[in-house]
N, C-alpha and C positions, 0 to 999 in steps of 0.2 A: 019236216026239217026245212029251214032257210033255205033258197037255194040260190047259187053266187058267190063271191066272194063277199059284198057288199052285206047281202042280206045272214052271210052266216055269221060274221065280225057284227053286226048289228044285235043280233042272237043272241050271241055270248057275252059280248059288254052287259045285254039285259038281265040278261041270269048272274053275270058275276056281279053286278049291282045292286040282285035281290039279295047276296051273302050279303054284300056292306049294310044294306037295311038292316039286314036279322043282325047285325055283331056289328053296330057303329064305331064302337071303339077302334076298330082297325084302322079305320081313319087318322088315329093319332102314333100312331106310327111311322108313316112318312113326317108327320109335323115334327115328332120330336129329331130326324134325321134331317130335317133341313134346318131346324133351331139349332140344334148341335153343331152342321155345320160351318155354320156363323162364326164358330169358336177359332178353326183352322181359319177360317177367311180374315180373323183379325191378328191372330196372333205369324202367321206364315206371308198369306197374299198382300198384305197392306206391304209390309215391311219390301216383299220381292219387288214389288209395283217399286217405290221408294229406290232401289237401287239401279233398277232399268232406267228410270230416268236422270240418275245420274251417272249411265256408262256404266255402270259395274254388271253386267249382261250374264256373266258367269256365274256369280254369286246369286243373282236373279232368279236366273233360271234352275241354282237347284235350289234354293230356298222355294221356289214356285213348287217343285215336282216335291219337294218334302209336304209340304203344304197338301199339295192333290191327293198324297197316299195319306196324310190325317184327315183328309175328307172322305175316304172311300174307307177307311175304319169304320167313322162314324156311321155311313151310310149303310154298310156291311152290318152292324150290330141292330141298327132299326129294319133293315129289311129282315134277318134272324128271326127277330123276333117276333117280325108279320107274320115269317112261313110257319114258324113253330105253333104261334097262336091259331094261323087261319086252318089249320092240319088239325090242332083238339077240338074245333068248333063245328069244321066238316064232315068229322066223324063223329058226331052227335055229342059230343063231351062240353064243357065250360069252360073258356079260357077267362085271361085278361091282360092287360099291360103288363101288369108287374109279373108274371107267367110269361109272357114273351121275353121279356127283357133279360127275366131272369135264364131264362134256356138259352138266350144269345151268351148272354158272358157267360155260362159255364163252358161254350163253346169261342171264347174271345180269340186262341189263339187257331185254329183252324180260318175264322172269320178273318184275324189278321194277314195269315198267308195269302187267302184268297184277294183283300184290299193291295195285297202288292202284287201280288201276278195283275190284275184289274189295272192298277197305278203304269207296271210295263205296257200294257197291250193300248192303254192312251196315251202314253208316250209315241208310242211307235207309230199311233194313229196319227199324231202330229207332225212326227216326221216326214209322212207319207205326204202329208195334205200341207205343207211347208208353212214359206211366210206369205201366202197372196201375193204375188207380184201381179196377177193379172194377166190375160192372155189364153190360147187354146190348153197350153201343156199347162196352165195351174189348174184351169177345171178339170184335163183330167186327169191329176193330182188328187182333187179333191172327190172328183166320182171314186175313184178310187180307194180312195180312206175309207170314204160313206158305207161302202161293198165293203172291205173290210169288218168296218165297224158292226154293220147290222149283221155277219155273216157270225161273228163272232158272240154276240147277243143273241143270238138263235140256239146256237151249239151249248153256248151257256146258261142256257134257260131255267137245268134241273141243278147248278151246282150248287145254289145255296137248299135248294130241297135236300141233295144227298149231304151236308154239310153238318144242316140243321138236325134232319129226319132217320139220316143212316147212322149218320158216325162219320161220314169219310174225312179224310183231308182236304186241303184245297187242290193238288196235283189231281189225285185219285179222283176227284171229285168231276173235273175239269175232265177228263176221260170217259167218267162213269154216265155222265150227261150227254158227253158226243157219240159214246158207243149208245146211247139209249135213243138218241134221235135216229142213228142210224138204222138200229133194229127193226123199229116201229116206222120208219118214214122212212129210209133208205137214204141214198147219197143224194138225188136229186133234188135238196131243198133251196127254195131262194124266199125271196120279201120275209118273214116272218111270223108271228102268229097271230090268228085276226083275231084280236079284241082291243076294243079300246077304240076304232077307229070313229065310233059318232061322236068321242068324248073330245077327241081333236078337232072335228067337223061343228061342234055347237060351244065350245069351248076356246081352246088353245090357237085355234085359228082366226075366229072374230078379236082374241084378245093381242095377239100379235098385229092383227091390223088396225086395231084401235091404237097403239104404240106408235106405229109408222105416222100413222097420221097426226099423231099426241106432238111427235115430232116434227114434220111437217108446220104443223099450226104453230110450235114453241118460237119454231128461230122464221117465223116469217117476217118479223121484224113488227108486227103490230101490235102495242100494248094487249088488247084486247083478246087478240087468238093466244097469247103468248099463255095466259091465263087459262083457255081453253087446252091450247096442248099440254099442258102440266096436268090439268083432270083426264084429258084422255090418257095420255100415257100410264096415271097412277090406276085409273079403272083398267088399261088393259094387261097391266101386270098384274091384279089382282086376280082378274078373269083366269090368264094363263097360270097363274099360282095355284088355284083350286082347281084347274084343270088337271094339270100336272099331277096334284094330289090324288085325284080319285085316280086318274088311270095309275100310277104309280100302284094303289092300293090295289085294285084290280088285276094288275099283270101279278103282285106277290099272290092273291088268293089263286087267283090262273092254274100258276106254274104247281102250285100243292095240288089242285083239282088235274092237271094232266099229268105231271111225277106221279100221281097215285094210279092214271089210269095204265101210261104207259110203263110203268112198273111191274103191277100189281095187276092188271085187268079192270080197277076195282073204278064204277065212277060213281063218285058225289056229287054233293049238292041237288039241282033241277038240270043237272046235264041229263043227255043222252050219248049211249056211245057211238053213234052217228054223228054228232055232235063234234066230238073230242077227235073222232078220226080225222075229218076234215078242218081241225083247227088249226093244221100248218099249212101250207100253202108249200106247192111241191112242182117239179115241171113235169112229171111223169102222166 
């Protein structure tokens, strides 16, 4: 087995890459949760954006947050459907989209509770991390949130597995995933769980710094670069687009591959349970 944090996060992004090979389709499951939610971003965010800028802030901002909680629907019903699919195909079974999808909406309103508990706890994250003024006390404002935020995404790592996979609720659920981290990994946990991290390292990282600079070159004032930074920024959004996708896909197949171990005992896939113990990252 990998040893480090580096080389064990290296590991398991490989192995859960080998699922995406064998069942490509999973892939289209994040796709359709980001095309989906284009829908909330036209019909809610355009309109909120529109009122900020004319002083109506109030209005704004809850048309904003109504907006965010139809986006964490949509996102709620495509992740469902990943966990539901990547769970029959892990246990040696056939899935497919219209099999995901469909296990998601028979479970729409469990998935909805959970899109508004999600929609609170980003609210709250924003409040924490405020409006930027700038200065020591806004960073750590924002370290702050960050620690929240990831702390919160840890603990919630099995709710859409017991959601999906058990039956539960979204409270119960929310519970049954902190008590289950706790059981198996104790109180001591911080950063989160390693995978994904080369996908950000050859991906998501180069494509964010292609942006910066897309940027840079647009408004340098030169006809010429200005041309240039329009293609780099549109390549590094792309980049970071398919980034985002696969690790996306990867953390729903993940979290079914460790809800089953830390559950059940039981592991799939090419893991090992040397593997899956060391997949959270703990101070102990």
């Amino acid at each position: 087995m990998a040893r480090g944090s580096w080389g064990q996060s290296k590991l398991l992004t490989k192995k859960s890459w080998a699922v995406i090979r064998a069942n490509r389709y999973l892939l289209v499951f994040p796709v359709l949760g980001f095309l989906a939610s284009l829908v909330p971003l036209a019909i809610f965010w355009i309109p909120a954006g529109w009122l900020f800028v004319n002083d109506q802030n109030a209005a704004g901002i809850a048309l904003a947050i109504v907006g965010l909680f139809a986006n964490q629907i949509v996102i709620s019903i495509a992740s469902g459907g990943l966990v539901a699919s990547a769970d029959v195909e892990l246990s040696g079974g056939s899935s497919s989209i219209g099999h995901g999808i469909g296990k998601a909406l028979a479970r729409i309103f469990p998935l909805i509770g959970w899109a508004l508990i999600a929609t609170v706890v980003n609210v709250i994250v924003g409040l924490i991390r405020g409006n930027g003024q700038g200065g020591a006390a806004d960073a750590l404002r924002n370290l702050a949130a960050a620690g929240v935020l990831a702390m919160w995404q840890l603990i919630t790592f099995f709710v859409l597995p017991f959601i999906m996979l058990e039956g539960l609720g979204p409270i119960k659920a929310v519970k049954a995933s902190f008590a289950l981290f706790k059981q198996k990994w104790g109180t001591q946990i911080f950063g989160g769980v390693r995978i994904g991290g080369i996908v950000a390292l050859v991906s998501i990282l180069p494509g964010i710094l292609l942006v910066v600079l897309g940027f840079v070159a647009a408004f340098s004032g030169t006809t010429a670069l200005v041309s240039v930074g329009v293609g780099l920024i549109v390549i590094g959004v792309v980049i970071v687009m398919i980034g985002a996708l696969v690790l996306s896909t990867m953390r729903g197949i993940f979290s079914v591959v460790l809800f089953r171990y830390a559950k059940d005992g039981v592991v799939e896939g090419d893991f090992t349970e040397g593997e899956l113990t060391g997949a959270v990252r703990t101070s102990r």
